[in-house]
C-alpha positions in Angstrom: 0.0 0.0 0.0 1.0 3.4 -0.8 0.4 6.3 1.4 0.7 10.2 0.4 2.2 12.8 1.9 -1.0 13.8 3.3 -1.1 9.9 5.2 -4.0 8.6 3.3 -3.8 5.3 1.9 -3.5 4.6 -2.2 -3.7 0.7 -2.9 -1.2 -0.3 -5.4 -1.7 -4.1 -6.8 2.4 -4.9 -7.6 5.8 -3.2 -6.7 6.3 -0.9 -9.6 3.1 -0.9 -10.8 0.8 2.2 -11.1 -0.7 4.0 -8.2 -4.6 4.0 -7.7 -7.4 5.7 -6.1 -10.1 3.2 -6.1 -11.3 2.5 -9.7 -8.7 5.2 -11.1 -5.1 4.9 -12.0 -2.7 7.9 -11.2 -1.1 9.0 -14.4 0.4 12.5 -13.3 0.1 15.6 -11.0 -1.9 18.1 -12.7 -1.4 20.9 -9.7 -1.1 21.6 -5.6 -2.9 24.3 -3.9 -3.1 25.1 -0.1 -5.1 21.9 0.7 -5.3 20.2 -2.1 -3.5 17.9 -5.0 -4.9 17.6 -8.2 -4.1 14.4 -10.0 -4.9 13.1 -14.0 -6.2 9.6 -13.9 -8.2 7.1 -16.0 -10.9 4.6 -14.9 -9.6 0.8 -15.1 -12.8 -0.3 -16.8 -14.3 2.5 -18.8 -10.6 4.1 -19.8 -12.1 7.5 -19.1 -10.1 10.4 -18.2 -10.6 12.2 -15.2 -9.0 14.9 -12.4 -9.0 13.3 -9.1 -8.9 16.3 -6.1 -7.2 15.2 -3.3 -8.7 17.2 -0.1 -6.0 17.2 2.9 -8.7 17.5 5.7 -5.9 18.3 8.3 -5.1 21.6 6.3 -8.9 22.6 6.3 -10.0 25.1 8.8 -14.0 24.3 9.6 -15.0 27.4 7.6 -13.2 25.8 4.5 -14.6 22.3 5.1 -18.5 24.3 4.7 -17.0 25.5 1.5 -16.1 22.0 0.4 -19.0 20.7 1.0 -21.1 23.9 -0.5 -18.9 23.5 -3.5 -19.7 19.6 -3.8 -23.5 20.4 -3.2 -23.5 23.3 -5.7 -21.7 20.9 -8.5 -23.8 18.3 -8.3 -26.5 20.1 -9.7 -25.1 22.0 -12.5 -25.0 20.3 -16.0 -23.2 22.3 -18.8 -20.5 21.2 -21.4 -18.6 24.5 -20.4 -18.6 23.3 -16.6 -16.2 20.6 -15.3 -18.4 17.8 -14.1 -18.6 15.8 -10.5 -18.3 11.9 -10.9 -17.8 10.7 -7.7 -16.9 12.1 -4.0 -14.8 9.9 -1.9 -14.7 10.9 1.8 -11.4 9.0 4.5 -10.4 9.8 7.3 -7.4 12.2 6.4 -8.8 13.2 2.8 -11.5 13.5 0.7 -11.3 11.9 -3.0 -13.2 14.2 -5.8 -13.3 12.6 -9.2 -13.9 15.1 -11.6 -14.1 15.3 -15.6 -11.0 16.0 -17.3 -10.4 17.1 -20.8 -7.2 18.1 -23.1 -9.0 21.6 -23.7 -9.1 21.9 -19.5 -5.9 21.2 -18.9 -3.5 24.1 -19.1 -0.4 23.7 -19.0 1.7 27.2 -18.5 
């Protein structure tokens, strides 16, 4: 098993092989922010792309957990191609798992 920086737990199914968050293989780091890593990652099964947002509960201060979770309310309803969408919301004990949609024409890279 694999654990971030963060200390919550990635499985990983052979030495070497590639890290994953349940259903999703880590392919690279898209970004870091105060609380959070951003990671590219595609399902096993369906090979689709997505951002997986790693949320580092011990950095959150309670106001910003009410933001999270105001943020993960608000994007479950919205429903527009120029919007990224919300697959999936993963909550541990240390961190909070967001799978998002990811696309070439989202990703900047500066």
């Amino acid at each position: 098993m694999v654990v971030l920086s963060d200390g919550s737990p990635l499985s990983q199914p052979c030495p070497g092989g590639p890290v994953q968050v349940g259903f999703y293989e880590i392919i690279r780091t898209l970004g870091k922010g105060n609380f959070a890593v951003v990671k590219l990652a595609c399902h096993k099964v369906t090979k689709t792309q997505v951002a997986i947002k790693i949320i580092d509960k011990k950095r959150l201060e309670p106001s910003d957990l009410k933001k999270i979770y105001r943020e993960v309310e608000v994007m479950k309803l919205l429903n527009h191609p120029h919007i990224i969408k919300l697959y999936q919301v993963t909550p541990q004990p240390s961190s909070y798992y967001q799978a998002l949609s990811s696309s070439s024409s989202t990703i900047l890279t500066l």
